[in-house]
N, CA, C and O atoms as CSV, one atom per row, in Angstrom:
chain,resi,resn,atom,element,x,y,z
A,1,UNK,N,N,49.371,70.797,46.808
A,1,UNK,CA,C,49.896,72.056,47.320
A,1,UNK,C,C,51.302,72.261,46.737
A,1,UNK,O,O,52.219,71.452,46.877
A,2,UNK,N,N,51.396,73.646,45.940
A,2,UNK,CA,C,52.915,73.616,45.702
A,2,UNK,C,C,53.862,74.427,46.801
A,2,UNK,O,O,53.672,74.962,47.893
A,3,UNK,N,N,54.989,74.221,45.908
A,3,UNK,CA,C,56.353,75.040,47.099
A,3,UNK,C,C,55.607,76.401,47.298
A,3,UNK,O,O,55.566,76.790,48.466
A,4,UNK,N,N,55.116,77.052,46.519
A,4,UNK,CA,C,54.909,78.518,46.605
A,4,UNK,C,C,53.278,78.319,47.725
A,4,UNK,O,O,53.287,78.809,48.854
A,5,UNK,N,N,52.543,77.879,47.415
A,5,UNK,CA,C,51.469,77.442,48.868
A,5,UNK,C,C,51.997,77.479,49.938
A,5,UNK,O,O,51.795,78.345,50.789
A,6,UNK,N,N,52.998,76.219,50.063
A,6,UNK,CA,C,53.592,75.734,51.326
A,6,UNK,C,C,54.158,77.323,52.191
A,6,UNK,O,O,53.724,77.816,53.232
A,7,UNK,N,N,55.330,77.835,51.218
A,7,UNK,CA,C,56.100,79.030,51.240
A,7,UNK,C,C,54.924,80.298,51.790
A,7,UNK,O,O,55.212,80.761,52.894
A,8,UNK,N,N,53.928,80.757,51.271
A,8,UNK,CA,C,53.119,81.129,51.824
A,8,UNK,C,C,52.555,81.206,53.568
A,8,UNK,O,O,52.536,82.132,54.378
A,9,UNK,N,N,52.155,79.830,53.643
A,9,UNK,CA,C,51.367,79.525,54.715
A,9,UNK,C,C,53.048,79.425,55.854
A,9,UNK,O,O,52.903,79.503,57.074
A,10,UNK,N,N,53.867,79.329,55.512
A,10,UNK,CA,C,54.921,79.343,56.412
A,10,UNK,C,C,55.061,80.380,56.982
A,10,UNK,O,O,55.089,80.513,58.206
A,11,UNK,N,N,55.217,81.657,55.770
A,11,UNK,CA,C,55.474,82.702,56.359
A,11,UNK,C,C,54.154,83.788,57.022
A,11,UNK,O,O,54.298,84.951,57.399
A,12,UNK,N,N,53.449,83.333,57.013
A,12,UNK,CA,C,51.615,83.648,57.558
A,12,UNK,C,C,52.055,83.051,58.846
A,12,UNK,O,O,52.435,83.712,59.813
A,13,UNK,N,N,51.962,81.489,58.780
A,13,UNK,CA,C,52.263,80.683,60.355
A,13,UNK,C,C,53.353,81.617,61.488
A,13,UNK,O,O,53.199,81.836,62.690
A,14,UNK,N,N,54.582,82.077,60.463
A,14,UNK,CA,C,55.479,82.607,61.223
A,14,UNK,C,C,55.577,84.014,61.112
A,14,UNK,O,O,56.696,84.513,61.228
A,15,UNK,N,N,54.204,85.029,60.826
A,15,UNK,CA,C,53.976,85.868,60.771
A,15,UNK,C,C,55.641,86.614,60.467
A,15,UNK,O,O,56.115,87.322,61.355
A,16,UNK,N,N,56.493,86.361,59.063
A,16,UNK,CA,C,57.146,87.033,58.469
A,16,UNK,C,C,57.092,87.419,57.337
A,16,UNK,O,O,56.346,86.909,56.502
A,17,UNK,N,N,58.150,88.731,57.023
A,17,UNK,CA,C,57.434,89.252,55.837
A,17,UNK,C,C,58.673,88.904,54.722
A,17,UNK,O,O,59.703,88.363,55.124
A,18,UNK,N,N,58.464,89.306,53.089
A,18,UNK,CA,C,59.327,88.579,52.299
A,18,UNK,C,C,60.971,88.497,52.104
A,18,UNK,O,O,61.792,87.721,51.616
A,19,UNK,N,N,60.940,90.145,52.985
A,19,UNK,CA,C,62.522,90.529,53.450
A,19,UNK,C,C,63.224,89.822,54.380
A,19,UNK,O,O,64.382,89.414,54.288
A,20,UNK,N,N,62.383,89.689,55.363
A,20,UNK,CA,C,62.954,88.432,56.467
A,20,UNK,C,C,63.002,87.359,56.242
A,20,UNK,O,O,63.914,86.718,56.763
A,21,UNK,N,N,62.169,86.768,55.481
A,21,UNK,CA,C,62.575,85.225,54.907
A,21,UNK,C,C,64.183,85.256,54.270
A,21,UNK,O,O,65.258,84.750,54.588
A,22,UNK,N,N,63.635,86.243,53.075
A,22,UNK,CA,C,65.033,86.473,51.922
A,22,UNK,C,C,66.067,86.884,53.132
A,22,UNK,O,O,66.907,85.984,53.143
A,23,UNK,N,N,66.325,87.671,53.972
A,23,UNK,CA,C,67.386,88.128,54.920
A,23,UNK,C,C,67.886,86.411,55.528
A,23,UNK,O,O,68.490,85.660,54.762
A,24,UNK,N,N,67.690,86.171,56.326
A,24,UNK,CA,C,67.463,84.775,56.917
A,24,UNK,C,C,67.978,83.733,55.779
A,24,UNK,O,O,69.059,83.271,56.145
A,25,UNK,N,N,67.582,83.223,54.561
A,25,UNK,CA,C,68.321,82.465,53.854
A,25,UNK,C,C,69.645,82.882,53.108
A,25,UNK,O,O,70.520,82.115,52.709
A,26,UNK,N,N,69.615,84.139,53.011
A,26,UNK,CA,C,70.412,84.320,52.303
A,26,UNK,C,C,70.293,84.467,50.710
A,26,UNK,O,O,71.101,83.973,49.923
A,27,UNK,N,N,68.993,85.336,50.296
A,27,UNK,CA,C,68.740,85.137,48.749
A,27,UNK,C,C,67.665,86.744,49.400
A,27,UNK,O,O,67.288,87.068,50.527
A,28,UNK,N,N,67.494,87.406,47.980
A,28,UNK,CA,C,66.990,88.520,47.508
A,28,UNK,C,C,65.568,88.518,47.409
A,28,UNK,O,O,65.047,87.525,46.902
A,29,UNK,N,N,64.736,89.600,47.866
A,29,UNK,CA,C,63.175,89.477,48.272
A,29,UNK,C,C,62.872,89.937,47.092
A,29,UNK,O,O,61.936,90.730,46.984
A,30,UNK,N,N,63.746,89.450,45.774
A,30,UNK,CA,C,62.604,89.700,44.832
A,30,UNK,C,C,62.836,87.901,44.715
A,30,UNK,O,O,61.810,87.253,44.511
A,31,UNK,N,N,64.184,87.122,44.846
A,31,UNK,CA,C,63.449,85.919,44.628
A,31,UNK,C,C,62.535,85.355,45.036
A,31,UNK,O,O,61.653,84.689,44.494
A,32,UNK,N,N,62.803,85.704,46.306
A,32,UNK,CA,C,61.115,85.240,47.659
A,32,UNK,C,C,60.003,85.515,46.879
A,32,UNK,O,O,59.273,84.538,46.711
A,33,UNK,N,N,59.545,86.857,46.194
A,33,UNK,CA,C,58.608,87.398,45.532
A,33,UNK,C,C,58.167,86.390,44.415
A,33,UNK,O,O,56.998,86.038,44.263
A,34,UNK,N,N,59.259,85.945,43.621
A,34,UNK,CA,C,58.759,85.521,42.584
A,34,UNK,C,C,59.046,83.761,42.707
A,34,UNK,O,O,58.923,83.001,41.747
A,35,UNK,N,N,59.334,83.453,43.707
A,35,UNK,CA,C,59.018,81.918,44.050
A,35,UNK,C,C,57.368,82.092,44.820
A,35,UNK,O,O,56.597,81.140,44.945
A,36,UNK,N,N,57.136,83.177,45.168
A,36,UNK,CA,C,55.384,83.023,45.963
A,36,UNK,C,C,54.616,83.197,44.976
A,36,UNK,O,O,53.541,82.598,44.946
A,37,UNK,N,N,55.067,84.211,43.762
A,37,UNK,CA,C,53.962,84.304,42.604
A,37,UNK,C,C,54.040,83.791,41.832
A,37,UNK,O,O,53.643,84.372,40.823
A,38,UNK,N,N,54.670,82.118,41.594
A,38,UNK,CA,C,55.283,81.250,40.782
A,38,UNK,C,C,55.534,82.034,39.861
A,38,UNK,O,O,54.743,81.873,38.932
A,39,UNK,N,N,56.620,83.181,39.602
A,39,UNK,CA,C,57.215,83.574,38.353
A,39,UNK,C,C,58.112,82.272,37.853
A,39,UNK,O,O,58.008,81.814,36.715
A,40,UNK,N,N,59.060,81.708,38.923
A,40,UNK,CA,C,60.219,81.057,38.946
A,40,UNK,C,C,60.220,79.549,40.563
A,40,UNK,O,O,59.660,79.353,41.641
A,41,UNK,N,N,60.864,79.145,39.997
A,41,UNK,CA,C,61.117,78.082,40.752
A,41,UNK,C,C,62.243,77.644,41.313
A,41,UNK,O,O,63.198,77.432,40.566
A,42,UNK,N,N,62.379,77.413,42.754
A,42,UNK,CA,C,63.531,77.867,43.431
A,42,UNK,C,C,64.408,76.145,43.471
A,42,UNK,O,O,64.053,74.979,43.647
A,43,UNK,N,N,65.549,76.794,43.226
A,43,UNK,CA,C,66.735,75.544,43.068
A,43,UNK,C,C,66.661,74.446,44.373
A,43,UNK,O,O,65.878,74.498,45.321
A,44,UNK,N,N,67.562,73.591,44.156
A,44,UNK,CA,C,67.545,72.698,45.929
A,44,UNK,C,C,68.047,72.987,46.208
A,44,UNK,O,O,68.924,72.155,45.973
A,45,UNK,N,N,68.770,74.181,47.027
A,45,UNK,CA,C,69.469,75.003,47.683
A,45,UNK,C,C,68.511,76.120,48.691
A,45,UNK,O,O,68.708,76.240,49.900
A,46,UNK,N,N,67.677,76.725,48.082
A,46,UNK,CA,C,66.918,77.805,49.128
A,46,UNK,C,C,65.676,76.751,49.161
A,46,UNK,O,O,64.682,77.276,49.663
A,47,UNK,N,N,65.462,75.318,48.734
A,47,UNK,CA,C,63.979,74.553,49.315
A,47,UNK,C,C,64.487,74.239,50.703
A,47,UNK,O,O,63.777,74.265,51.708
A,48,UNK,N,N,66.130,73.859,50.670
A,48,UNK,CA,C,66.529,73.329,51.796
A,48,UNK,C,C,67.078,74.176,52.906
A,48,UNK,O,O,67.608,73.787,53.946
A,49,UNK,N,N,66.910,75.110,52.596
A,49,UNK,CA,C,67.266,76.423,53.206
A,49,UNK,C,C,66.205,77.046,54.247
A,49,UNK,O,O,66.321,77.703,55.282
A,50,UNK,N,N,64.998,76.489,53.425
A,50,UNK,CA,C,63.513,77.158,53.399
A,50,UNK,C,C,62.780,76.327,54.324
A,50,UNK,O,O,61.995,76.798,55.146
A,51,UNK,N,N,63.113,74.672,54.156
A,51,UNK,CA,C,62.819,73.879,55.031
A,51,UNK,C,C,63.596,73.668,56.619
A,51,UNK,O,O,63.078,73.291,57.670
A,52,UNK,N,N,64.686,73.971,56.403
A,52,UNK,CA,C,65.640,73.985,57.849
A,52,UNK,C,C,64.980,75.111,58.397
A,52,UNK,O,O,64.517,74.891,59.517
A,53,UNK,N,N,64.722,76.698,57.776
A,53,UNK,CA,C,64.193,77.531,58.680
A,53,UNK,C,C,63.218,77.563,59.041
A,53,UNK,O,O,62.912,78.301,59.977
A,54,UNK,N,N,62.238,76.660,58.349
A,54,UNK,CA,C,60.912,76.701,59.299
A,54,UNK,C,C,60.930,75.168,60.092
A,54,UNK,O,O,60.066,74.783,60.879
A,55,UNK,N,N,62.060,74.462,59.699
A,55,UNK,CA,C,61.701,73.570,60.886
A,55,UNK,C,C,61.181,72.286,60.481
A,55,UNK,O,O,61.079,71.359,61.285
A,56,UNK,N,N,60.765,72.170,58.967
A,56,UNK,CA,C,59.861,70.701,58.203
A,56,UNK,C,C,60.793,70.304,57.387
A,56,UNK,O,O,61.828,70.896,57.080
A,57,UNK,N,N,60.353,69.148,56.991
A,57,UNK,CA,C,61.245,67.801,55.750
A,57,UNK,C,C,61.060,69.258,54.260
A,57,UNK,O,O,60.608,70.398,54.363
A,58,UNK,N,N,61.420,68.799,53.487
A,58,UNK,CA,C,61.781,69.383,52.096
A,58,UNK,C,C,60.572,68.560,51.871
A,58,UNK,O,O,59.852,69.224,51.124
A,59,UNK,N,N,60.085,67.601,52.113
A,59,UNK,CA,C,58.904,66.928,51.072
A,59,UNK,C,C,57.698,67.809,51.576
A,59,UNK,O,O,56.850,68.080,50.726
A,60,UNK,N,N,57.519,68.283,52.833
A,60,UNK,CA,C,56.821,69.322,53.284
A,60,UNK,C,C,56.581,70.269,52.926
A,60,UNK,O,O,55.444,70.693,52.717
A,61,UNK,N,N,57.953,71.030,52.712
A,61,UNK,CA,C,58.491,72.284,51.852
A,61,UNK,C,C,57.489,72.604,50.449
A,61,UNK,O,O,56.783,73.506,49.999
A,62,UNK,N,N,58.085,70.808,50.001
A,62,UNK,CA,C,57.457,71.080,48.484
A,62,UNK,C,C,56.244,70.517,48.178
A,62,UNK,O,O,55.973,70.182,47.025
A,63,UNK,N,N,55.416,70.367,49.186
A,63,UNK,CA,C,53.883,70.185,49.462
A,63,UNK,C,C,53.234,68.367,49.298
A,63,UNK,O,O,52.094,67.926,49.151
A,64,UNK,N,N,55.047,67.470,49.449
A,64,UNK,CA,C,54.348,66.247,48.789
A,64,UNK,C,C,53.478,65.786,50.079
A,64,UNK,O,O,52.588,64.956,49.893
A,65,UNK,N,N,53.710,66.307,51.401
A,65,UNK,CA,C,53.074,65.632,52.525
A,65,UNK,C,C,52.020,66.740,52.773
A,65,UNK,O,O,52.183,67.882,52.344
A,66,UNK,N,N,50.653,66.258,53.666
A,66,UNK,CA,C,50.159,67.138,54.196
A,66,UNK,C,C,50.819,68.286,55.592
A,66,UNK,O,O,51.535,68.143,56.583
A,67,UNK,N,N,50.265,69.117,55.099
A,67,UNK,CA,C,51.232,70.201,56.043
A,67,UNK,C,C,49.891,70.448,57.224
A,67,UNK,O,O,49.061,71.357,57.245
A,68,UNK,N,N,50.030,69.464,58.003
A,68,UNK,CA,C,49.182,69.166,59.600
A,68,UNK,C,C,50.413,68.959,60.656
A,68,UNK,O,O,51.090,67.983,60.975
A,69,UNK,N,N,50.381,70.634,61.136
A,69,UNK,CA,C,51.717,70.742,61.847
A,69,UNK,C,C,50.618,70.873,63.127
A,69,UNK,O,O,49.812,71.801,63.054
A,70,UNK,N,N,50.560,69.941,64.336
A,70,UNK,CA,C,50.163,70.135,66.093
A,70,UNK,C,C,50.935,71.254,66.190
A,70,UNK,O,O,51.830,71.751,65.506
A,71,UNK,N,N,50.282,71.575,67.374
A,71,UNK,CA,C,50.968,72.804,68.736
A,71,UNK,C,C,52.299,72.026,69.020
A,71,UNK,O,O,53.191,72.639,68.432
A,72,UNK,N,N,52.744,71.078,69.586
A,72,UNK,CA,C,53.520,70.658,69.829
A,72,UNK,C,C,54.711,70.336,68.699
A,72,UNK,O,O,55.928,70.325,68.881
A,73,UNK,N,N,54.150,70.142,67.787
A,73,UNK,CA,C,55.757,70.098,66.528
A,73,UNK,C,C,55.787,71.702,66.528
A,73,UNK,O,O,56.796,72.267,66.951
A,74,UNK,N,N,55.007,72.230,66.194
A,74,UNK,CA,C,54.581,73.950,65.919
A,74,UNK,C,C,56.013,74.140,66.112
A,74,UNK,O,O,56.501,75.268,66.048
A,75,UNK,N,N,56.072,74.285,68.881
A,75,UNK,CA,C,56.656,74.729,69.576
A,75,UNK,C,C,58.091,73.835,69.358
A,75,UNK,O,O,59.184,74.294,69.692
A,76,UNK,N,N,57.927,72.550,68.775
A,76,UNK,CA,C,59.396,72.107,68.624
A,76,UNK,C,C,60.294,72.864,67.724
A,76,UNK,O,O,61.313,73.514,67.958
A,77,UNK,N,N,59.452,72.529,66.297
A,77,UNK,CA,C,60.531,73.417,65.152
A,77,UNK,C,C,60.746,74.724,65.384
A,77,UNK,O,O,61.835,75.049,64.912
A,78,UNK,N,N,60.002,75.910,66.074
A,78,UNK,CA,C,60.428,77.019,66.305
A,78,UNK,C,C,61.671,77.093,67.830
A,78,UNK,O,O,62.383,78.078,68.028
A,79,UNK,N,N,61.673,76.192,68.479
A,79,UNK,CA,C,62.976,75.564,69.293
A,79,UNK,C,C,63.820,75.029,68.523
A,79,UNK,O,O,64.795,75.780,68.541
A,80,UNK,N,N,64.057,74.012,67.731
A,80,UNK,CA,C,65.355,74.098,67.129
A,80,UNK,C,C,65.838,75.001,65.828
A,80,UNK,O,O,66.767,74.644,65.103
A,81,UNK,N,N,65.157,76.101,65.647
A,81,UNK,CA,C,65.268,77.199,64.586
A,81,UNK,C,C,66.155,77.927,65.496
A,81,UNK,O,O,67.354,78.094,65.271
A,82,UNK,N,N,65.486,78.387,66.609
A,82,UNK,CA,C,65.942,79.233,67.250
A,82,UNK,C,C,67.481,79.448,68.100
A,82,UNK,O,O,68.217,80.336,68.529
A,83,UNK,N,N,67.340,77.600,67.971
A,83,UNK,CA,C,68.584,77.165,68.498
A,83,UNK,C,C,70.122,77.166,67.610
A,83,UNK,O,O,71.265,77.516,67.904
A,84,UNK,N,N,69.626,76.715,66.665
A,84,UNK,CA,C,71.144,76.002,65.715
A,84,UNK,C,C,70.818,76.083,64.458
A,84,UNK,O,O,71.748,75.769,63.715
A,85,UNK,N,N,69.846,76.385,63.932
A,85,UNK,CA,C,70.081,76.691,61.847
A,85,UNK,C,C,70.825,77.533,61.027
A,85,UNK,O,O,71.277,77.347,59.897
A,86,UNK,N,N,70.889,78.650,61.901
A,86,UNK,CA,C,71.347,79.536,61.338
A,86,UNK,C,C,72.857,79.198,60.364
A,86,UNK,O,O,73.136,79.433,59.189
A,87,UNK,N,N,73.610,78.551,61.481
A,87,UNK,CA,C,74.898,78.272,61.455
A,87,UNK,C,C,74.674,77.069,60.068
A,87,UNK,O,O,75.398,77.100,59.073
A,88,UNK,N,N,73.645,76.150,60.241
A,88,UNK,CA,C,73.593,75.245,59.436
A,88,UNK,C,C,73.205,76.151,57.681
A,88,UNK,O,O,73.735,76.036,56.576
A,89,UNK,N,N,72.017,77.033,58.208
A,89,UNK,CA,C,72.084,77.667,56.903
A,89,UNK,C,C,73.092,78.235,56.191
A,89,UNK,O,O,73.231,78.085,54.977
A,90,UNK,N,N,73.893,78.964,56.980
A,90,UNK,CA,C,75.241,80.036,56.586
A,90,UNK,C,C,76.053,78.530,55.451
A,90,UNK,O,O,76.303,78.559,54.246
A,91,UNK,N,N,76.265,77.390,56.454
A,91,UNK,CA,C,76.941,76.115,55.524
A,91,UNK,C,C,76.466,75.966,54.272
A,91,UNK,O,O,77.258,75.973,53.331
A,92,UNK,N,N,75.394,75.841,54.112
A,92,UNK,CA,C,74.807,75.268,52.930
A,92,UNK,C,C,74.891,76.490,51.701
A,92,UNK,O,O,75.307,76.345,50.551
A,93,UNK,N,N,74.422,77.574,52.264
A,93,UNK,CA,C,74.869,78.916,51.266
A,93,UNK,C,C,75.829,78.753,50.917
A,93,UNK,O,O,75.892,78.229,49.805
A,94,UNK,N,N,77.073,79.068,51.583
A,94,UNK,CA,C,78.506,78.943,51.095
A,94,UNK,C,C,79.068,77.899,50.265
A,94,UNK,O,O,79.712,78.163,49.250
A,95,UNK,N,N,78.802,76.508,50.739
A,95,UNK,CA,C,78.529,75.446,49.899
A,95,UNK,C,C,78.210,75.162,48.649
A,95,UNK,O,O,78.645,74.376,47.807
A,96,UNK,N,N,77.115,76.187,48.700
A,96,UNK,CA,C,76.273,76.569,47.116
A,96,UNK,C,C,76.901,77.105,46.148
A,96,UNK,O,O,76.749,76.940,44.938
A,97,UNK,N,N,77.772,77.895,46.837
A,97,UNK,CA,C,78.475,79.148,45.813
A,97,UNK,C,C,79.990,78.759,45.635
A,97,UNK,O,O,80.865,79.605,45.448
A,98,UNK,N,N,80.226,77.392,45.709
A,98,UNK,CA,C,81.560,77.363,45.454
A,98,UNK,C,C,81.748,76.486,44.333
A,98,UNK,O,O,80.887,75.954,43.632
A,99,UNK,N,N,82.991,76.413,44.265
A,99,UNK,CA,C,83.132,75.086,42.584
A,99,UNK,C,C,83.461,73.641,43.280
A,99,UNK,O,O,83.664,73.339,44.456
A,100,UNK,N,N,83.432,72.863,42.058
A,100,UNK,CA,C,83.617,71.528,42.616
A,100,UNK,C,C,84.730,70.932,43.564
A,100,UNK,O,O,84.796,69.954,44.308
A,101,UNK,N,N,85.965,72.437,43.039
A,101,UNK,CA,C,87.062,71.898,43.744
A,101,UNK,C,C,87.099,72.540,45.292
A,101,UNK,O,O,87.705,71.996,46.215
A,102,UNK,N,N,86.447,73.623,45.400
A,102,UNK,CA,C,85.815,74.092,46.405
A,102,UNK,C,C,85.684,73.199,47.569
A,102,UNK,O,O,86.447,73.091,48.528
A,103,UNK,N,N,83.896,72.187,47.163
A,103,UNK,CA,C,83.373,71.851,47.518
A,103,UNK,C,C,84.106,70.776,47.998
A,103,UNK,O,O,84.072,70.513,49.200
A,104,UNK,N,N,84.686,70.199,47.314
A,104,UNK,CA,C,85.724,68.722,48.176
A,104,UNK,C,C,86.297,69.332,48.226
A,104,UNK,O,O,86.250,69.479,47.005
A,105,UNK,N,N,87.276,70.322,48.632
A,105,UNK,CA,C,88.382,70.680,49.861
A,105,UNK,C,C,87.483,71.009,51.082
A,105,UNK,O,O,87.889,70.525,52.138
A,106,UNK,N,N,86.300,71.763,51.146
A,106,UNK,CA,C,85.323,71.778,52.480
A,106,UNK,C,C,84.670,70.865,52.545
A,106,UNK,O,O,84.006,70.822,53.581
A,107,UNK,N,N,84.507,69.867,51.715
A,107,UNK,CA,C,83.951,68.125,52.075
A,107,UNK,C,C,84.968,67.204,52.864
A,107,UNK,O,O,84.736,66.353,53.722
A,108,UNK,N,N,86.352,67.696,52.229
A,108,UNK,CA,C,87.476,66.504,52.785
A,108,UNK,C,C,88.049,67.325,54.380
A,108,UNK,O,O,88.545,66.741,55.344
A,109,UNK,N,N,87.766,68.906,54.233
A,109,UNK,CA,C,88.257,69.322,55.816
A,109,UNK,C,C,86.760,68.878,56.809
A,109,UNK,O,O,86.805,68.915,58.039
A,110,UNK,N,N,86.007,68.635,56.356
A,110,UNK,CA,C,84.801,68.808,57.381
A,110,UNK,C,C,84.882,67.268,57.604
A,110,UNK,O,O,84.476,66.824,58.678
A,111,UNK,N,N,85.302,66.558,56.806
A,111,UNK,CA,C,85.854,64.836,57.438
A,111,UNK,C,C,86.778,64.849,58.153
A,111,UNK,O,O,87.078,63.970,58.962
A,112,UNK,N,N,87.257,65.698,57.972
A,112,UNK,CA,C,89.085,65.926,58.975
A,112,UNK,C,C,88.673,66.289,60.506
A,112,UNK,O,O,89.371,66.071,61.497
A,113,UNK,N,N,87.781,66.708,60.489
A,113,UNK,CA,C,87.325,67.913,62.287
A,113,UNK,C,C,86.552,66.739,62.570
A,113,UNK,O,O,86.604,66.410,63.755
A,114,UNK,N,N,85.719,65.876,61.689
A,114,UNK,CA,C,84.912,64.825,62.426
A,114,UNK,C,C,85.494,64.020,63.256
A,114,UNK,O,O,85.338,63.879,64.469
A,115,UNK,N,N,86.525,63.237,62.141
A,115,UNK,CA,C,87.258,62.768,62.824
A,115,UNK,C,C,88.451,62.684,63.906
A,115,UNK,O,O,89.026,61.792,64.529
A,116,UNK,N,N,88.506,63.883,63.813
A,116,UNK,CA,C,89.032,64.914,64.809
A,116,UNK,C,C,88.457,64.695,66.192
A,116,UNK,O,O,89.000,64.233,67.195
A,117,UNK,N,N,87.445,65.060,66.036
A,117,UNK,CA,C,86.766,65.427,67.181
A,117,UNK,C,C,86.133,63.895,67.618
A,117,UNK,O,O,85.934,63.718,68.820
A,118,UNK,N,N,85.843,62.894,66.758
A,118,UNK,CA,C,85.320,61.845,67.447
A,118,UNK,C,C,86.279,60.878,68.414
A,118,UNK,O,O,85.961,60.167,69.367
A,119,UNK,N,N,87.498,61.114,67.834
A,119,UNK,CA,C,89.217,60.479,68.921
A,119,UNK,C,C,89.139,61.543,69.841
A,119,UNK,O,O,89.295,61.071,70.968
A,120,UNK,N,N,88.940,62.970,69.885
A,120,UNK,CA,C,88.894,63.842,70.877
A,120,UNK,C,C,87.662,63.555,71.780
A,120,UNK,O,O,87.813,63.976,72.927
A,121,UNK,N,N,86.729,63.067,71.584
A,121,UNK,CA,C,85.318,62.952,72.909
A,121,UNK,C,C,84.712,61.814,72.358
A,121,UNK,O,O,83.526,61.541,72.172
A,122,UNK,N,N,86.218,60.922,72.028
A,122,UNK,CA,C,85.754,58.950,72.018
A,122,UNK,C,C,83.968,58.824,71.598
A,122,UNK,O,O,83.269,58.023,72.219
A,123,UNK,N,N,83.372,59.709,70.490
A,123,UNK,CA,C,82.258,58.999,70.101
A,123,UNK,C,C,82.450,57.723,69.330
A,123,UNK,O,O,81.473,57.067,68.969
């Protein structure tokens, strides 16, 4: 099964259409379009994007596991979608689009708040 299968049956499962996927990650419904009609093949950035919003591993995503999702994972991953990705997605976008020096100044502040916060609520 490839990414574009998987990508498919996700958005069937989650009865959405190619605008709402693309809206939701943060990328253009013609890329959605042409990652479903294998024109093109999508970077590790919207697989992991793609996998946080529906809720499965990236090896899922990209069809290396069987995709035998129970009622019960079903109702889990659409509970923690609903809960907290978003915020996680918005990270990883922004992340994407920056330069190296970028990326370690928001690598070395996001060590700074950890540790921040772990002397603040003694984890």
């Amino acid at each position: 099964m490839s990414f574009a299968d998987v990508l498919i049956d996700m958005m069937k499962e989650r009865d959405i259409s190619q605008s709402q996927l693309a809206k939701q990650i943060g990328y253009s419904q013609r890329a959605v379009s042409k990652w479903i009609n294998k024109q093109s093949e999508p970077t590790e950035t919207p697989i992991v994007l793609c996998a946080k919003y529906f809720g499965i591993s990236t090896d899922d995503m990209l069809g290396f596991v069987a995709n035998n999702h129970d009622q019960n994972s079903n109702n889990l991953n659409l509970d923690l979608h609903e809960n907290s990705y978003l915020d996680e997605l918005k990270l990883i976008k922004i992340y994407s689009t920056l330069s190296a020096s970028g990326k370690a100044r928001l690598l070395a502040y996001s060590e700074f708040v950890s540790e921040e916060e772990k002397i603040k609520y003694k984890r």
